[in-house]
BATIGU-202424 format. One record per atom (N, C-alpha, C, O): residue in one letter; atom name; x, y, z; residue number from 0. Coordinates in steps of 0.1 Angstrom, whole numbers, plus 5000, padded with zeros to 4 digits. Layout:
   resn   name   east   north     up   resi
      a     CA      X       Y      Z    NUM
...
//
This chain:
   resn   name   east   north     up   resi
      x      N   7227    0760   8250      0
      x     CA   7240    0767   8248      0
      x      C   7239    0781   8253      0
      x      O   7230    0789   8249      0
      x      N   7247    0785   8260      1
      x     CA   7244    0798   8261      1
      x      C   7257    0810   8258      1
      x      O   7269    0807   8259      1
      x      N   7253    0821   8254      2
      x     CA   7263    0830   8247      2
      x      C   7269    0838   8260      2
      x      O   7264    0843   8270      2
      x      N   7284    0836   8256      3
      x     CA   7291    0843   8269      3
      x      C   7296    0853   8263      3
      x      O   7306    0858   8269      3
      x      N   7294    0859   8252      4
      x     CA   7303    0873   8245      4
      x      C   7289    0878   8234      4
      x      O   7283    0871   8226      4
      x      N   7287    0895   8241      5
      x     CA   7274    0898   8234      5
      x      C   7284    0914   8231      5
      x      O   7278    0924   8234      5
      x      N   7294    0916   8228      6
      x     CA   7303    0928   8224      6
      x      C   7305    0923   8205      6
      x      O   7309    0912   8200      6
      x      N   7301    0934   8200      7
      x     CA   7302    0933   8183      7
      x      C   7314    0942   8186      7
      x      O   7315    0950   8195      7
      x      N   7324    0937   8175      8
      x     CA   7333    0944   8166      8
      x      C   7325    0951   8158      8
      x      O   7316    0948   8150      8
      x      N   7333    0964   8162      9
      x     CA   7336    0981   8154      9
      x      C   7344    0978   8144      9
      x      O   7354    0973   8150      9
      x      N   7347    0978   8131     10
      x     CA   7359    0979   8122     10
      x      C   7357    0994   8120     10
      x      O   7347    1001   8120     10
      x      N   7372    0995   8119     11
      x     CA   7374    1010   8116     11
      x      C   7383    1012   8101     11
      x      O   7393    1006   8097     11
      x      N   7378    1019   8096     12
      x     CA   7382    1022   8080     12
      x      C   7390    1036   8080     12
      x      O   7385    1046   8087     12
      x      N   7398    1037   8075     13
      x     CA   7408    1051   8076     13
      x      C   7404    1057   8059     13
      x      O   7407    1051   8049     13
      x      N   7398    1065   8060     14
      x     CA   7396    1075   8046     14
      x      C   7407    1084   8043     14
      x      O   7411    1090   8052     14
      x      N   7413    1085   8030     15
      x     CA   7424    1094   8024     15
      x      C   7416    1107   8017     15
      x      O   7423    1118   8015     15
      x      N   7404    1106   8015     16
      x     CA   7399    1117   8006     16
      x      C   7399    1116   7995     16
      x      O   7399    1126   7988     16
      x      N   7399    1099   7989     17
      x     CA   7400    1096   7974     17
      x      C   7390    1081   7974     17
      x      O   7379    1082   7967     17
      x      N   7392    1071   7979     18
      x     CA   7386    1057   7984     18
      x      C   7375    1059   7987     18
      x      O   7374    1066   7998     18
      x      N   7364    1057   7982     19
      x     CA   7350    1055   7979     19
      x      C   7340    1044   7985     19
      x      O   7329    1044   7990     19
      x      N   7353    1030   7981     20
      x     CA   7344    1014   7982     20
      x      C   7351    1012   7996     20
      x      O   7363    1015   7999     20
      x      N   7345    1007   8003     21
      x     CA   7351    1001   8020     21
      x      C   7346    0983   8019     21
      x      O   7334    0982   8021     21
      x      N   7350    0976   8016     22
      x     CA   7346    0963   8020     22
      x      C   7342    0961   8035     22
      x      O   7351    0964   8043     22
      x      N   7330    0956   8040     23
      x     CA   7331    0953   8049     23
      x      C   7338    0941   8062     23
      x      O   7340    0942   8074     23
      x      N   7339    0928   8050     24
      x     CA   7346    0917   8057     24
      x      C   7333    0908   8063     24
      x      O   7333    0896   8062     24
      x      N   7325    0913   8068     25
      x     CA   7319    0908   8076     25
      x      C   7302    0906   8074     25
      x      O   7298    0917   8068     25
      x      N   7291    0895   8077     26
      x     CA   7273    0894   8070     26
      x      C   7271    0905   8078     26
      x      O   7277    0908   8089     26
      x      N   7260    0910   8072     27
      x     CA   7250    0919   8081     27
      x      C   7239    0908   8071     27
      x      O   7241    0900   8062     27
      x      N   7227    0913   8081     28
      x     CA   7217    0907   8074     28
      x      C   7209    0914   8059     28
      x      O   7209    0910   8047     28
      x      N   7203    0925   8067     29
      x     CA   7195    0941   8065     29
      x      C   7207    0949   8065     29
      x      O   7217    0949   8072     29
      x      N   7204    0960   8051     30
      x     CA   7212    0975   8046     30
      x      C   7208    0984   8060     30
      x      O   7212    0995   8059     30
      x      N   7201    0980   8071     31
      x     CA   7194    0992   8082     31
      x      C   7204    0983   8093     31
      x      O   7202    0988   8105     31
      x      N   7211    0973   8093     32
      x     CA   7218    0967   8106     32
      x      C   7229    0972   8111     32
      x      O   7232    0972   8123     32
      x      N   7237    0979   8098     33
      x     CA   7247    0987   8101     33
      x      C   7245    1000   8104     33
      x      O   7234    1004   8101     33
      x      N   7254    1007   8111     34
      x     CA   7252    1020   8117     34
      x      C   7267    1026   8114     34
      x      O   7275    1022   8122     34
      x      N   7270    1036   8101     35
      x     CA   7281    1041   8098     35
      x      C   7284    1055   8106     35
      x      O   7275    1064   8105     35
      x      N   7293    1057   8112     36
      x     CA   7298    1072   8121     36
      x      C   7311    1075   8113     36
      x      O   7319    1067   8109     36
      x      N   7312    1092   8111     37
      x     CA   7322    1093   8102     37
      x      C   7331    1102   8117     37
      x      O   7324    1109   8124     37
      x      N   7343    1100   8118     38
      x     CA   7348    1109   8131     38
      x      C   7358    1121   8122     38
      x      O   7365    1117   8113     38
      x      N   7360    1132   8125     39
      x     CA   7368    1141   8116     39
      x      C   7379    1141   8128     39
      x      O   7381    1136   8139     39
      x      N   7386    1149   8117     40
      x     CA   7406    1144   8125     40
      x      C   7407    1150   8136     40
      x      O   7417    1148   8142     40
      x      N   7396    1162   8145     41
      x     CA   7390    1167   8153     41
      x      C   7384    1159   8167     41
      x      O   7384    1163   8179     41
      x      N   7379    1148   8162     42
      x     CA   7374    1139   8166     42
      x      C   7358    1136   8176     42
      x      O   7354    1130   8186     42
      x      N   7354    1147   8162     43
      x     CA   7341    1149   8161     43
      x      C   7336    1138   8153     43
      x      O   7339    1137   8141     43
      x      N   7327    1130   8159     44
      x     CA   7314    1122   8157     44
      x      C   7305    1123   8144     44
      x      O   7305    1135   8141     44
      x      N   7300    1117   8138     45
      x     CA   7290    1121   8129     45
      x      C   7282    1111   8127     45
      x      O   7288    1105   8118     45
      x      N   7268    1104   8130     46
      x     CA   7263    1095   8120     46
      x      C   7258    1096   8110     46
      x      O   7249    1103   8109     46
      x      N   7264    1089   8097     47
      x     CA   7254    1091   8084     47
      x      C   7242    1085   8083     47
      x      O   7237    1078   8092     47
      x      N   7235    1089   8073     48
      x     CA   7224    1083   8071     48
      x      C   7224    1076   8057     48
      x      O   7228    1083   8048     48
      x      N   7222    1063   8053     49
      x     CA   7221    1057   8043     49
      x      C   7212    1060   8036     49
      x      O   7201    1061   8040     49
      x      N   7215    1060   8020     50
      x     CA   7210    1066   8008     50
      x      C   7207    1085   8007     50
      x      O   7198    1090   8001     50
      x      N   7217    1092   8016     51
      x     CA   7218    1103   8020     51
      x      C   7233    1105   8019     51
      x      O   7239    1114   8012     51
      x      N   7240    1095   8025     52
      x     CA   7253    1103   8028     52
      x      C   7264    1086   8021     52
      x      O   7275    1084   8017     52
      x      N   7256    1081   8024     53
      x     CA   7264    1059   8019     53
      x      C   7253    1052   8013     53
      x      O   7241    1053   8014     53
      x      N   7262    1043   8004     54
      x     CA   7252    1030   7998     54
      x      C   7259    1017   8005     54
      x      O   7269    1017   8011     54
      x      N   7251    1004   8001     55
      x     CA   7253    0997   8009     55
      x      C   7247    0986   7999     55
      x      O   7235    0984   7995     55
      x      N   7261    0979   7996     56
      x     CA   7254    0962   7986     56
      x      C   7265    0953   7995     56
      x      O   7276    0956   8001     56
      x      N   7255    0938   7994     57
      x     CA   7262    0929   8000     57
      x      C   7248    0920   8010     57
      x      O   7246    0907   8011     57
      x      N   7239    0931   8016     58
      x     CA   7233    0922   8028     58
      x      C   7234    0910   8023     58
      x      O   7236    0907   8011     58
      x      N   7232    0902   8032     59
      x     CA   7231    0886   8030     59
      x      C   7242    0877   8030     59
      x      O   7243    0866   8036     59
      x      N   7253    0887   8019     60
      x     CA   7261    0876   8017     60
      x      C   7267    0869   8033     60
      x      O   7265    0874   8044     60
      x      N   7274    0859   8031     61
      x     CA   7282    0854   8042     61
      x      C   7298    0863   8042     61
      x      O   7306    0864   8051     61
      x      N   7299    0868   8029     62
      x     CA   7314    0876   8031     62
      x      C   7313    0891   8032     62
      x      O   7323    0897   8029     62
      x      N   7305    0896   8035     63
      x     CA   7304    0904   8038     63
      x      C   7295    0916   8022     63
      x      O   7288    0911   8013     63
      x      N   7299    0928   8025     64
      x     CA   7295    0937   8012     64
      x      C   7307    0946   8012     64
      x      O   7307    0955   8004     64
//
């Protein structure tokens, strides 16, 4: 079988300055698979670093975290 689509979906989450919890929707395996970027209304870039700037429960599941 071979894979003809190797492009992951980005979900993008809109922050108010109050919403804390983001569901993901989606398995990751590993808390290190994701890669969170925060963009300010500027639309300046940022990567966080997990257990620094986000936490992260869920790996594994099939529904996401």
């Amino acid at each position: 079988m071979a894979i003809t689509n190797t492009t992951l979906a980005s979900p993008t989450y809109n922050g108010n300055g109050a919403t804390t919890a983001f569901a993901t929707g989606f398995q990751f395996i590993n808390n290190s698979d994701l890669l969170v970027i925060v963009t300010s209304s500027t639309g300046v870039e940022t990567v966080q670093t997990i257990t620094t700037h986000y936490t992260v429960t869920g790996a594994g599941l099939s529904g996401g975290g």
